[in-house]
N, C-alpha and C positions, 0 to 999 in steps of 0.2 A: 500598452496597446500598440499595434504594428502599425507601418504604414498603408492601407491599400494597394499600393504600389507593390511593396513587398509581396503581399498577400498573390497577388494578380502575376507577377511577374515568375512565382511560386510554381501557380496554378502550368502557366507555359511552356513551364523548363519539367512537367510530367506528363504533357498530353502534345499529340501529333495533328498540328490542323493546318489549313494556309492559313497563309495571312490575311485572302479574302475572307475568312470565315472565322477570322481570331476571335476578335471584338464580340461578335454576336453571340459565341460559344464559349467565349469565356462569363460572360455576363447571362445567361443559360444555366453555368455549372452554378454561379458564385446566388442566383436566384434562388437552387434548389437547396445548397447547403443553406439557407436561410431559412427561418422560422417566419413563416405566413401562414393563413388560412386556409388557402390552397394553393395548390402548385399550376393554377391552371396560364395558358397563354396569353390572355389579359392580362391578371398577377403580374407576370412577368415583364408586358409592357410598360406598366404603374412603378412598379420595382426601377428599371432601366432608365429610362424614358428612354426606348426605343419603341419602336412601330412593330406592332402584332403580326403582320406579316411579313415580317423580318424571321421572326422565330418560327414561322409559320413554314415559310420555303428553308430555312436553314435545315428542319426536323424534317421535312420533306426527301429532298435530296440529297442528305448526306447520312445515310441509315449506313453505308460502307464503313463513314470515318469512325462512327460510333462505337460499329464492331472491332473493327482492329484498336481504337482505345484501348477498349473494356480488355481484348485479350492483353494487351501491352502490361496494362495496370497491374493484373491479377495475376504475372508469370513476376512484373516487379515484387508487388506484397510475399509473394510465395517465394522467391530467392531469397527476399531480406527474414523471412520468418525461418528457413530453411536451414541457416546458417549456424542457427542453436535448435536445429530440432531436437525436440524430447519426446519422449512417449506421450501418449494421451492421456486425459484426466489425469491432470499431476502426476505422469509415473505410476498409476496404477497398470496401465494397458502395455501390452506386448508391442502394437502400433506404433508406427507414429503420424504417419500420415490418414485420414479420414475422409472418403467421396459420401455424400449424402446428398440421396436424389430424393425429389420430392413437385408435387407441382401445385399451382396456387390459379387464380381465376382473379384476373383484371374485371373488375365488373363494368359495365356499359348499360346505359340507360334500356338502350331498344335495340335490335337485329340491324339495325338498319346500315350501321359502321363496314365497313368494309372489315371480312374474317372475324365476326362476332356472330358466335353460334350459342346454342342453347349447352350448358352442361350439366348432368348430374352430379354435383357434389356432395354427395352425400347425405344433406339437409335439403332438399328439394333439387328444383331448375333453377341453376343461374346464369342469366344470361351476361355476355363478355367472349374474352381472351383467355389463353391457355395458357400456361408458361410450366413447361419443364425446366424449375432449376437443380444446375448439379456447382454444387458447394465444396472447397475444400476448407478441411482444418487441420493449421500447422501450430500444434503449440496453444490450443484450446480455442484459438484465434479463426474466425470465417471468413472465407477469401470465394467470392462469387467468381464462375467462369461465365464464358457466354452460352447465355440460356438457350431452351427448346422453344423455339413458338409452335404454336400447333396451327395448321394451313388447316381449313376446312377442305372440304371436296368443290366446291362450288369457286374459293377460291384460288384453289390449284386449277381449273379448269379456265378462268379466268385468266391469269396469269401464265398459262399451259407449266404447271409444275405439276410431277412425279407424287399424286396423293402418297402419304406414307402413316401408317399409325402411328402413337404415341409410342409405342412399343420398340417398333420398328425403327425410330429414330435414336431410343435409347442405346439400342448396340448397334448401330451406325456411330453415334457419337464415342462409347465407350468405344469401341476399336479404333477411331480414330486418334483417342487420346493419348497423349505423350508427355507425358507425367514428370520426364529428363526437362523439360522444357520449363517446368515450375519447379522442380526441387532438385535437380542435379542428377548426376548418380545414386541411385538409392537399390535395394534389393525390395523387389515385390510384392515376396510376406510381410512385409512393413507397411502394406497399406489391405485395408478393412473401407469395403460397401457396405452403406448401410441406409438401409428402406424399408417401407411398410407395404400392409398385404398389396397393394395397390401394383406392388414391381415384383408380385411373387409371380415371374415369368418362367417360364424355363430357357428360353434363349436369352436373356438379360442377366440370370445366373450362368448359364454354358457362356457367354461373351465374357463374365470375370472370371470364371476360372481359368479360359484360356491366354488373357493375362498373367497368371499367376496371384492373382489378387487374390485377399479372402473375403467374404460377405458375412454380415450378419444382413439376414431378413425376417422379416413379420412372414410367415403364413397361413393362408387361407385355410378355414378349417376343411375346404373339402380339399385338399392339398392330399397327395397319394403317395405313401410313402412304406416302407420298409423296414424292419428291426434286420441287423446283423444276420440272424439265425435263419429268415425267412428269405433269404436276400441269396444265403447260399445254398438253401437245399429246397427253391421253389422257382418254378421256370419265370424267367426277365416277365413276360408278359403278365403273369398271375400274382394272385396273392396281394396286390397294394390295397392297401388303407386309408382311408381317409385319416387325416393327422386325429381328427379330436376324438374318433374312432380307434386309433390305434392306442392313446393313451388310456382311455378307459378298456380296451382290453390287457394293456400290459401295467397292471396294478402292482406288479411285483417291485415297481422304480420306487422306493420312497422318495415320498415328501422332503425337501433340505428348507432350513430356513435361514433367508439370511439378509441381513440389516444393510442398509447403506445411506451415506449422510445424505443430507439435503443441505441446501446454499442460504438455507432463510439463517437470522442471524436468532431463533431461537433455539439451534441446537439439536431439532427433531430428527429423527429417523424412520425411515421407509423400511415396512418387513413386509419383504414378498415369501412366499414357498413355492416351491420349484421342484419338476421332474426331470430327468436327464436321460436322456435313451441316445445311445450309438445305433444309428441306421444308413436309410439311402434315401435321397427324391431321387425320382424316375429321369432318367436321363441326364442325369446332374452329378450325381456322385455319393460318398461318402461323406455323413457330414452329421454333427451333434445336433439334435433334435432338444429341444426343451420347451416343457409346458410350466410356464408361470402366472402367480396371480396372488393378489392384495391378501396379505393375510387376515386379515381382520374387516376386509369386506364380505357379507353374503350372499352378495350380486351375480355368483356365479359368473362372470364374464373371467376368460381366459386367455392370454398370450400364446401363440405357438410360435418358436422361432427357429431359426436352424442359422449353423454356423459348418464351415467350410475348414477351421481350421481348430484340428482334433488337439493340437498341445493345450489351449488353455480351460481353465475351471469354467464352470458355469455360472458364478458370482462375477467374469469379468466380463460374460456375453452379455447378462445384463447391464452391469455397468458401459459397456461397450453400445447398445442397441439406447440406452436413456442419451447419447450423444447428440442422436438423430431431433432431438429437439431443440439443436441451435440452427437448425434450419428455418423452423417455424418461429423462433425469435426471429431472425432475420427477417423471416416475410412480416412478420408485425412491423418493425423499423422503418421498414423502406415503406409501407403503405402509411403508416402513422405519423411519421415525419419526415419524407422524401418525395409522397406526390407521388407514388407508383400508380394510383389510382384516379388521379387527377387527370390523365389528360382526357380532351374531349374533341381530339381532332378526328377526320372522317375518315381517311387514307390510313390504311395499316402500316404503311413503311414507316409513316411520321409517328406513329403509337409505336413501334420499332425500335425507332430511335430516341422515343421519349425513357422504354423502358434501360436502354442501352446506358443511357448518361444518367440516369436515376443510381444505376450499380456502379458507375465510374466513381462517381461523389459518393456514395457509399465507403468505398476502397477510400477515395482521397483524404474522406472524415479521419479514416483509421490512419494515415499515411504518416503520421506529427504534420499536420500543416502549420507554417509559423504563426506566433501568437497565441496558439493553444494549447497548454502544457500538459505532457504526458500524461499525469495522471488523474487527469479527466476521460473517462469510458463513456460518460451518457451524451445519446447524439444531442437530446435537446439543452445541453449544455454548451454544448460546440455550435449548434446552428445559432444560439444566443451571441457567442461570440465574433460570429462571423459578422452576424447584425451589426454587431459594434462596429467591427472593423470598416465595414459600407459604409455606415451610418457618419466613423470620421470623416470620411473621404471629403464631404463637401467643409468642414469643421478643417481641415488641413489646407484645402484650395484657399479658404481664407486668408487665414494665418499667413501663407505664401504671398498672397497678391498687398496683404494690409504691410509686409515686410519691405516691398518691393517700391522703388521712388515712384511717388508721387500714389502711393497705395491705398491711401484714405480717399484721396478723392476719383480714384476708380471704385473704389467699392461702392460709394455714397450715388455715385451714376448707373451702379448697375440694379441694384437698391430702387431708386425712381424707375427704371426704365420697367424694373418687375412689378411696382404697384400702378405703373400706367395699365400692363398688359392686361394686371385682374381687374 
């Protein structure tokens, strides 16, 4: 077991804060890496013994430090991963780098929080926070960047900011991004988007391919598309298809079937069958269309996907598009043992900045923090050890003071003075 000290002294030789704000942020991060019941800002004071509004104006006013962290961390983790990059999935994929956008809902009691709107996710209303996160994977490995918040209308008008869609922010953010800045020099075709129906935009595909990147995306089955044939002897404006539309016209694709492992340790296998068509989405380009689905379900539910880059098979776009679920691993983690969901303060900058250091400590879990040996993966095995290492701290201050002259009889005074207080 480490020192504390170590542990702590660790934490501030990776993160950029003053030294006004050390103390309270450090003891912040080393709360959430910790295994509690909740991660709320009470917790955290019981945790500390610091004062709630301590944490309270820290998460308040410092949502800037947060941000520049979080990018610091995640350009660190992506250099250090960067340096043996390998393809994806073990060397199955052409890739090696992987952006996977996706977004998740901070849930909230009531409307009443500042920028807590109602959303339809899919399973009814739920009311909260928006968060567009965009992930990479270097080496199977997930490295969070800094997330989307989504501004309502009400409070952009408040605040006088630039309402913008979800949409809209995404290829704002993809053109901004600069990909040299987390993994070096790389070549383009080497990195793969990947999203579901949700991002089947047409300007969020037209924003990566003017990157040079390639996508795999889920699309929408009234998605409007093209075969080859139709593409060049039928004028631009005519002739599209709705995707689930176009495959049941072009029956001539056969069926492929093809197996691929699963990660449980009984050995099973997944058999999809699969249609393959070369066409065009409208305005987007040329690009492999494929209709997949459960062999051995009769549920009739269907995949449609498209990919951008014609060299590889159809067996690695799926393999390729099944990646997009270490995303949603990730949103489990950070909600289920990180407190993303925990906080319950009123100001949106302080929920800002709560979610900001929730992704920090995330990254730092993965970072080897000392005391915790590599090959340990599960966070709730790490935040157990971290407990410990806190846990020494006052178990060491001991030790130190009963070493020290005349140390018994300071201990024995401090002893009495604490069973006067209770």
């Amino acid at each position: 077991m480490i020192n504390f000290t170590v542990f702590r002294n660790w934490l501030h030789k990776h993160l950029s804060i003053s030294l006004r704000n050390q103390c309270i942020c450090t003891w912040y991060l080393i709360f959430l890496m910790s295994s509690v019941r909740k991660h709320t800002l009470e917790e955290a004071a019981k945790f500390s013994g610091k004062n709630k509004s301590q944490f309270s104006k820290f998460l308040k006013n410092n949502s800037d430090v947060a941000v520049r962290n979080l990018g610091s961390l995640s350009k660190k983790q992506a250099k250090q991963f960067a340096k043996i990059r390998k393809t994806l999935a073990e060397g199955k994929l052409p890739w090696k780098t992987a952006i996977i956008i996706d977004s998740t809902i901070q849930n909230r009691s009531s409307v009443h929080p500042s920028n807590a709107k109602k959303f339809n996710h899919g399973k009814g209303f739920v009311i909260g926070h928006q968060w567009t996160n965009i992930v990479l994977v270097i080496n199977d490995g997930v490295i969070p960047l800094t997330p989307i918040p989504f501004y309502s209308k009400n409070y952009c008008k408040k605040n006088k900011l630039t309402y913008q869609t979800e949409n809209d922010r995404i290829v704002e953010y993809i053109e901004k991004l600069d990909l040299k800045e987390y993994i070096g020099r790389h070549n383009p075709h080497e990195i793969v988007v990947l999203a579901d129906g949700g991002y089947d935009v047409k300007k969020i595909e037209k924003a990566i391919v003017k990157k040079k990147w390639k996508f795999i995306i889920a699309l929408n089955k009234t998605r409007n598309v093209k075969s080859e044939r139709e593409y060049s002897t039928t004028n631009k404006t005519e002739g599209w298809t709705q995707v689930a539309d176009f495959f049941k016209r072009h029956r001539w694709a056969k069926w492929q079937t093809i197996r691929l492992k699963t990660k449980s340790g009984k050995r099973k296998r997944m058999e999809f069958r699969i249609r393959q068509i070369i066409g065009y989405l409208g305005k987007v380009g040329k690009v492999q269309l494929i209709c997949s689905e459960f062999k051995k379900r009769s549920d009739g539910r269907r995949k449609y996907l498209a990919c951008n880059d014609l060299r590889v098979k159809a067996r690695l776009i799926i393999i390729g598009y099944r990646l997009r679920w270490l995303i949603e691993i990730f949103h489990k983690q950070v909600k289920m043992f990180l407190g993303f969901e925990d906080v319950a303060t009123k100001h949106f900058e302080s929920v800002m900045s709560h979610v900001y250091w929730v992704y920090c400590v995330y990254i730092l879990l993965n970072f080897s923090p000392p005391g915790i040996p590599d090959q340990i993966k599960s966070l709730a095995e790490k935040q157990r050890i971290v407990g410990d290492i806190v846990a020494s701290k006052e178990t060491n201050r001991v030790i130190q003071l009963l070493t020290q002259f005349k140390g018994y009889q300071r201990y024995k005074k401090q002893l009495q003075r604490s069973l006067m207080v209770v």
